[in-house]
N, C-alpha and C positions, 0 to 999 in steps of 0.2 A: 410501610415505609422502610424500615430496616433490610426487610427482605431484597427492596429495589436497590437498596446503598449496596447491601452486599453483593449482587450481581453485575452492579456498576465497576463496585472494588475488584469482582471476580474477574472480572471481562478481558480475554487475552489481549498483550501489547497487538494492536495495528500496524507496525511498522513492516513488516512484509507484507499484508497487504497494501496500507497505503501506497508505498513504492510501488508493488504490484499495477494498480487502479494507474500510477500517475507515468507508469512507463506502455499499459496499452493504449493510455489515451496519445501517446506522442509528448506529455509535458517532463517526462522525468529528467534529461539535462536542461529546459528552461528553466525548471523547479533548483537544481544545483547550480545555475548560475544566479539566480534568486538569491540564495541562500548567502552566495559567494560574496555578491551585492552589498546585503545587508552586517556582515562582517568588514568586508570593508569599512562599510560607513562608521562601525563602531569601532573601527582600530582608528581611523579618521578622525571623530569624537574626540578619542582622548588625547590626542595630540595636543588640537583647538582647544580643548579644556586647559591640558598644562598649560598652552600659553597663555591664553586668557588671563585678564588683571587680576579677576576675584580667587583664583585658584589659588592655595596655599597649602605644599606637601609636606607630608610628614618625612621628617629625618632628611639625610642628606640622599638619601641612596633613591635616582628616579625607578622608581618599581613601575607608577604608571607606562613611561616609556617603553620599558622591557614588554611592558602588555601589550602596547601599542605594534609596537614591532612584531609581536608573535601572532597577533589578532593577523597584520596585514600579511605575514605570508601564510596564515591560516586560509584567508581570502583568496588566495593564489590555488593552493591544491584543493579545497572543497569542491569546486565544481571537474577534478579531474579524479578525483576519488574515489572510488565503485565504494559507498558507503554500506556497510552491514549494520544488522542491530546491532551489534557489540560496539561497533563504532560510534554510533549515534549513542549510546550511553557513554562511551568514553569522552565524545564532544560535549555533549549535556553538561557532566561532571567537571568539566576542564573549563567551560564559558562561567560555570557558577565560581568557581575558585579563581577566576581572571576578573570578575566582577568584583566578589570579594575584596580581592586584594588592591582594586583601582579605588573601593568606596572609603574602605580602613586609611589606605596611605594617603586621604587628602582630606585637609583638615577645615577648612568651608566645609560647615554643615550644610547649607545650602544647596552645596556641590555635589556632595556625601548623597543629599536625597535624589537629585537627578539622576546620578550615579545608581541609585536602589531601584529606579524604575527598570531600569533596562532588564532585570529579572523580571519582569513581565511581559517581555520578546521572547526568553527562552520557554517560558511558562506555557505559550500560544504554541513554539514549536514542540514544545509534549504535547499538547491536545492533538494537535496534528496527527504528530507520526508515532505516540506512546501510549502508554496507560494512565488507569489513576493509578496506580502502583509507583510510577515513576513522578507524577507530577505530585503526590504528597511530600515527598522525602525533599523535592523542590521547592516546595513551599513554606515548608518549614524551615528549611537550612536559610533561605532567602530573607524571612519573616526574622529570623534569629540574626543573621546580619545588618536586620533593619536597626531593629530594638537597638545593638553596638551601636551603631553610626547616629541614632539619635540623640543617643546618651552623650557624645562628644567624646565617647573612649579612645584613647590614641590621638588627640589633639586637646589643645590648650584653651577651647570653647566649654564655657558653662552655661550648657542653656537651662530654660526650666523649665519646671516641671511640666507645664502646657505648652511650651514649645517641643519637648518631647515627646508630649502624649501626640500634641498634633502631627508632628514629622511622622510617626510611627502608624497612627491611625489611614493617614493618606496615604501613606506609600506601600502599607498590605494591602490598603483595598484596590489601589491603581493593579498591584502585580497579580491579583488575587483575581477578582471579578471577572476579564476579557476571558485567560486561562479556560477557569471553571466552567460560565458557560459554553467557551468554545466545547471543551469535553463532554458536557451535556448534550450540548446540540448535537456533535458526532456521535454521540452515543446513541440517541432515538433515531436520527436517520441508520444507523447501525441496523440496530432492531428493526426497523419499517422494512428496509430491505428483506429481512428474513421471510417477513409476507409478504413480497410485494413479486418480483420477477426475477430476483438474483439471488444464486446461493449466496449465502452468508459465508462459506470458509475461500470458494474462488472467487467470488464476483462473475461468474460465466451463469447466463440465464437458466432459470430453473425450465422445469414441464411448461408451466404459462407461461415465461418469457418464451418459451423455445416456441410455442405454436404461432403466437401474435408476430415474433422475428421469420416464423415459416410464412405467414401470410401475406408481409409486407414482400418477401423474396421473390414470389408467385406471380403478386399483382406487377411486379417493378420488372420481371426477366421472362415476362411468358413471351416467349420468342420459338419460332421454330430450329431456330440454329442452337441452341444453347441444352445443355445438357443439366440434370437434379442430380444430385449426389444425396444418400441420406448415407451417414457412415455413425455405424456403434461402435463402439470403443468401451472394453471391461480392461481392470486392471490384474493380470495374471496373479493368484493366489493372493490375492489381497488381505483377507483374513490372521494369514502368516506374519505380515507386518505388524499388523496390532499386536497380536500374542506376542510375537518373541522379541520387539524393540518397544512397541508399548503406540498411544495413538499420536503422541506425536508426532513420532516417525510414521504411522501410517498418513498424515493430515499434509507432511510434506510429501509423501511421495504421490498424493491428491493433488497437490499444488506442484510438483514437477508435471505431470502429465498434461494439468491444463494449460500450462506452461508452453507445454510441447505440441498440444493443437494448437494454439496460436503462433505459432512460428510456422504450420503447415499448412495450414488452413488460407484463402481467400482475404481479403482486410475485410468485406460485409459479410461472410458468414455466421450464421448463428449457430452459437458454441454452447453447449448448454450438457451441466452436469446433472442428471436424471436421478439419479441414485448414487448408494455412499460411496459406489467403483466403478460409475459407467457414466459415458460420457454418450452423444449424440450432436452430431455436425452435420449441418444444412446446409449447403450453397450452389451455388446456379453461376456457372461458366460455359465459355463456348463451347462447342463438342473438340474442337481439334485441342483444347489444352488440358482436356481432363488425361489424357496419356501421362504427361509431363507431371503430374498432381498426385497419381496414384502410383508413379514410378517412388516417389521420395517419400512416402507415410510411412515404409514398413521399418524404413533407414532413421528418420528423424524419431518416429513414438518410441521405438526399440534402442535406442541408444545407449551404448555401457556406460557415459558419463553418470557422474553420480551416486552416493553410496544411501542404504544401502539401494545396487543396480534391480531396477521393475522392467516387467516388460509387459507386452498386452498384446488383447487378442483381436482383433478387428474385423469387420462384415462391413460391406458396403455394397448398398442398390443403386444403380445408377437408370435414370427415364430420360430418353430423348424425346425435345420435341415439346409442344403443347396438350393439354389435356381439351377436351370439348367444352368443355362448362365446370361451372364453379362445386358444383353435386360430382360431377364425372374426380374433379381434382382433389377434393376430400377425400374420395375412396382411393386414388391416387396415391394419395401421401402415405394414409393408412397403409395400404400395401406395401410401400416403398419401407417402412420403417418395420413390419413385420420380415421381411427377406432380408434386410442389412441385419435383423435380429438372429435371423437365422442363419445367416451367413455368419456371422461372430462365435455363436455357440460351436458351429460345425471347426472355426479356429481354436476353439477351447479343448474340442474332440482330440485337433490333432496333437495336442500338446501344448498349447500356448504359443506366445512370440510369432502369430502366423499372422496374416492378413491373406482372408478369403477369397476365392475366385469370384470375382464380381459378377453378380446378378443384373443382367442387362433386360430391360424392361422395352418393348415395343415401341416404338412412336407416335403420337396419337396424332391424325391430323384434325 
């Protein structure tokens, strides 16, 4: 059990990839207006709260309001914000001390505990899009706000001692419980991935996603007018990154490239990282637009943006046409993916940053 906690504690932040996952699926500005939404409604909240009868603030000076206000134009840029990790820790940090300070300045215990719940909204968006690493520090700083607010500190309420134990009891376990197993349950679909069809550092199919996505391709586009692309992709001197920035830096410049097949690539193609520097693109278009397709791969994968700047070496087989049978298309593929292999290598030959004369394959009627 220890071993599983530590690996749990170990486990890189997901927030690039999550954003990753939720901008190839098309949800990532739903996902930001979402968010937007739900800030909203709790700069909204506390307005209706001040006014409300039971409400009763501490001191003269409205701190809620101020929160109120900075919540709803918070609500305004969220959804126009290209959000980084860094930022999402600096929101995290900021919604916790805006919470804070709306739970302290009002003096209805009552209110105080309503008020403590809403760290259990932030708590769900670390499972999301953080680590346990982020959501401990949350949990406690929250749990320590709670303990304040029940005790009646900074207001003129004495409650007792079983009405503090209870406010304090409920209101970790409300902010505590959704959080945690939400992180759990990400956590083992995390893991299952690893065996299942999808790399774990890209989300882009592994060797088994890549054949089971080649076979669907086959049965859905055997068409005589339509042209297979098999295209390998290595990452020029790969090796280099790790040693001299460290793997970090080689894990993102992994995730620039698959990056960058997906911006080239077909929206059904199957994209699939094979190994720790090479990558493997499958898709079936018509023969007149694969011109147009193979003109931009060498522009889009090789691109200076980026530090530090990669480039790669690429092969690609290209087969017009149908294959005879299902035996005849197996050998097919095979082939097709041995020549883009070899076409790749012979780009490594010339020096990298090449992409190969394409190996044009027969027609099969």
């Amino acid at each position: 059990m220890p071993n599983a906690v530590r690996r749990w504690f170990s486990a890189p932040d997901q927030f690039d990839r999550f954003t990753r996952f939720l901008r190839d699926n098309g949800i990532l500005i739903p996902t930001r207006v979402v968010l937007g939404v739900l800030i909203f409604l709790m700069g909204t909240s506390i307005v209706f709260k001040r006014l409300g009868s039971r409400s009763e603030s501490v001191g003269e000076f409205p701190f809620d309001i101020v929160i109120a206000a900075l919540t709803l134009i918070a609500a305004l840029v969220v959804p126009l914000l290209v959000t980084t990790r860094q930022r999402s820790y600096v929101m995290v940090f900021l919604a916790d001390v805006a919470i804070t300070v709306v739970v302290l300045t009002e003096g209805n215990l009552d209110q105080r505990l309503l008020g403590c719940l809403v760290f259990g909204i932030i708590g769900s968006y670390i499972a999301f899009f953080h680590s346990l690493r982020v959501q401990l520090p949350h949990l406690l700083a929250a749990s320590a706000v709670i303990v304040v607010a029940a005790l009646g500190v900074f207001s003129n309420a004495e409650p007792s001692t079983l009405d503090v134990l209870g406010r304090t009891v409920f209101a970790i376990t409300v902010i505590t419980v959704i959080p945690v197993v939400t992180q759990i349950a990400l956590s083992r679909l995390s893991n299952d991935a690893q065996g299942s069809e999808l790399d774990p550092l890209t989300d882009l199919l592994n060797r088994r996603g890549l054949a089971r996505r080649t076979a669907e391709l086959l049965h859905a586009h055997s068409e005589p007018d339509q042209s297979l692309l098999v295209v390998v992709i290595d990452i020029d001197n790969f090796k280099h990154f790790n040693d001299t920035y460290g793997h970090d830096v080689g894990d993102r410049v992994i995730l620039r490239t698959a990056y960058r097949l997906h911006e080239w690539a077909i929206s059904d193609a199957a994209i699939a990282r094979v190994g720790g520097d090479e990558f493997i693109v499958v898709q079936i278009m018509p023969q007149q637009s694969v011109g147009y397709l193979l003109a931009d791969i060498g522009r889009i994968m090789n691109m200076s943006a980026g530090e530090p700047a990669s480039t790669t070496s690429i092969g690609i087989a290209i087969h017009n046409g149908i294959w005879a049978d299902d035996e005849d298309m197996d050998e097919g593929i095979q082939s097709l993916h041995r020549l883009a292999d070899s076409a790749m290598y012979e780009s490594k030959r010339l020096g990298g940053n090449h992409v190969h004369s394409i190996v044009l394959t027969r027609p099969r009627d």
